[in-house]
C-alpha positions as CSV (number, residue, x, y, z in Angstrom):
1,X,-261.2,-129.6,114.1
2,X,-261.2,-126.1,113.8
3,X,-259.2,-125.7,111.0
4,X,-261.5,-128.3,109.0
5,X,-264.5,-126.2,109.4
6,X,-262.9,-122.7,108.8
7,X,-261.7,-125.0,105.3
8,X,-265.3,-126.2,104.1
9,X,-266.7,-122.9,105.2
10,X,-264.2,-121.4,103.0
11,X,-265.1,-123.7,100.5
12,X,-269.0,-123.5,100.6
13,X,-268.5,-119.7,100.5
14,X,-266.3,-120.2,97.3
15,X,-268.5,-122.4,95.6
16,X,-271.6,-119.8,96.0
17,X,-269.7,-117.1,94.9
18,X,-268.5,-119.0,91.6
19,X,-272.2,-120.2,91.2
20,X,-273.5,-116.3,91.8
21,X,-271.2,-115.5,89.3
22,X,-272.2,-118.1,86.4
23,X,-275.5,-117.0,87.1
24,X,-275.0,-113.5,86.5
25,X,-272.8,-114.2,83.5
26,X,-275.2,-116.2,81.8
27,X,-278.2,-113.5,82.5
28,X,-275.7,-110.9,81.3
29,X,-275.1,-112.7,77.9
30,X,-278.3,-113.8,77.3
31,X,-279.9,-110.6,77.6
32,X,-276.9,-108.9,75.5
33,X,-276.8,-111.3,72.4
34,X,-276.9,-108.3,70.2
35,X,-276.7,-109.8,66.5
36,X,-273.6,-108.1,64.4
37,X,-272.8,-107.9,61.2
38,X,-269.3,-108.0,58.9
39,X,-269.4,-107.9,55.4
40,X,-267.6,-110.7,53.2
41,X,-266.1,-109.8,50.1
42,X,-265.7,-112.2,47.5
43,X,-266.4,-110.4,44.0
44,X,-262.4,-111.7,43.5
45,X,-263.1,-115.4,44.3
46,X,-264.4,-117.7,41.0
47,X,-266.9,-120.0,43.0
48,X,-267.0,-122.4,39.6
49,X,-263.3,-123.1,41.6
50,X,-262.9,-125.6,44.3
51,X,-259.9,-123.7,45.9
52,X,-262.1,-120.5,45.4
53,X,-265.0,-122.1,47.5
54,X,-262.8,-123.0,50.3
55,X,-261.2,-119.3,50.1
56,X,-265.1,-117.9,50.7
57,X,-265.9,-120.7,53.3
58,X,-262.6,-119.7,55.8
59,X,-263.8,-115.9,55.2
60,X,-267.2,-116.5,56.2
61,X,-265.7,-118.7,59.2
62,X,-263.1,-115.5,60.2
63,X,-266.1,-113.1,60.0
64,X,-268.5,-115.6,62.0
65,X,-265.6,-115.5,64.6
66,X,-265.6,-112.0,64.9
67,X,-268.7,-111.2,64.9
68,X,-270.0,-113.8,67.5
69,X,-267.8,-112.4,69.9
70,X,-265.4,-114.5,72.4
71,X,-265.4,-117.9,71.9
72,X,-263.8,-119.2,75.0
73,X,-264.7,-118.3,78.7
74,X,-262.1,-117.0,80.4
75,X,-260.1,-119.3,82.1
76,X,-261.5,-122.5,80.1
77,X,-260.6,-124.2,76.5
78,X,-264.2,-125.1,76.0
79,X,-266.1,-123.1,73.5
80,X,-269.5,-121.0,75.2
81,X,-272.7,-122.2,73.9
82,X,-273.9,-118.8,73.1
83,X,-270.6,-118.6,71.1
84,X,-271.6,-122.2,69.4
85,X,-274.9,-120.8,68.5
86,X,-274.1,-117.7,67.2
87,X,-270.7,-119.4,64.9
88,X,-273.5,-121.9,63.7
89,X,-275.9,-119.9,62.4
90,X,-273.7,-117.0,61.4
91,X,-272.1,-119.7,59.1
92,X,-275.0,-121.1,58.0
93,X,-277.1,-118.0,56.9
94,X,-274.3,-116.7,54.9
95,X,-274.1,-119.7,52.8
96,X,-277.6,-119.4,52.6
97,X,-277.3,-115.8,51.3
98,X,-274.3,-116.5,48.8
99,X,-277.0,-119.4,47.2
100,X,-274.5,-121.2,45.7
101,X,-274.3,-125.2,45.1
102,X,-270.7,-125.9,45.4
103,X,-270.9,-123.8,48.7
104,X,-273.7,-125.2,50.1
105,X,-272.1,-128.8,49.3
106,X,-268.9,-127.4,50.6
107,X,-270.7,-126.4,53.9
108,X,-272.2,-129.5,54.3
109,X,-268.7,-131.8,54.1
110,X,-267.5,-128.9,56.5
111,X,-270.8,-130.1,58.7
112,X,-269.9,-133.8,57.8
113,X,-273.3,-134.1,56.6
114,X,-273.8,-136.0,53.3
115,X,-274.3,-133.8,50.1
116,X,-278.3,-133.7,49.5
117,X,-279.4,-135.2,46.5
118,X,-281.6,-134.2,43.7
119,X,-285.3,-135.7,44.4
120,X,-286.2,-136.3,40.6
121,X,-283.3,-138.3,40.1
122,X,-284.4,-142.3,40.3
123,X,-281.9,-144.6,42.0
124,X,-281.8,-148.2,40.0
């Protein structure tokens, strides 16, 4: 009898301790989301190029990645949600800035979302 209350105890104890923790992470991060920065170059890629596209949409993924910080909590194979966020946006702005069609459209069958069509044109 003893030895099953010493072992819930023991676990109650270690189940506070990881929840004090994951509190504590998560008021760490969210005070600490510093936004970063890493410049892209691409004046050698011809975006009139499919293959060129794709070349500027993994470099803008690679510098997303590194600039968003880790994307896995230690210990686990799931990607943070700060992590999400931050890889999301940081993606989506920089297609944004580049303000080109065939990377936008490119972004968008990344997103799986279907390519955005032109309002004026009249469907029969």
């Amino acid at each position: 009898m003893h030895s099953i209350t010493h072992t819930l105890i023991s676990g109650v104890i270690a189940l506070l301790v990881c929840a004090g923790e994951g509190a504590l992470f998560a008021a760490d991060t969210s005070g600490s989301e510093l936004q970063h920065s890493v410049r892209v170059r691409y004046a050698d890629l011809k975006l009139d190029r499919p293959a060129d596209v794709a070349t500027l949409y993994h470099r803008i993924a690679f510098a997303a990645e590194s600039a968003c910080g880790p994307r896995l909590l230690t210990g686990s194979h799931l990607p943070t949600r700060s992590y999400e966020r931050c890889f999301t946006a940081a993606v989506a702005q920089a297609v944004a800035r580049v303000d080109r069609p065939a990377l936008s459209a490119y972004h968008q069958q990344q997103l799986g979302i279907a390519p955005q069509r032109d309002p004026t044109i009249v469907q029969r």
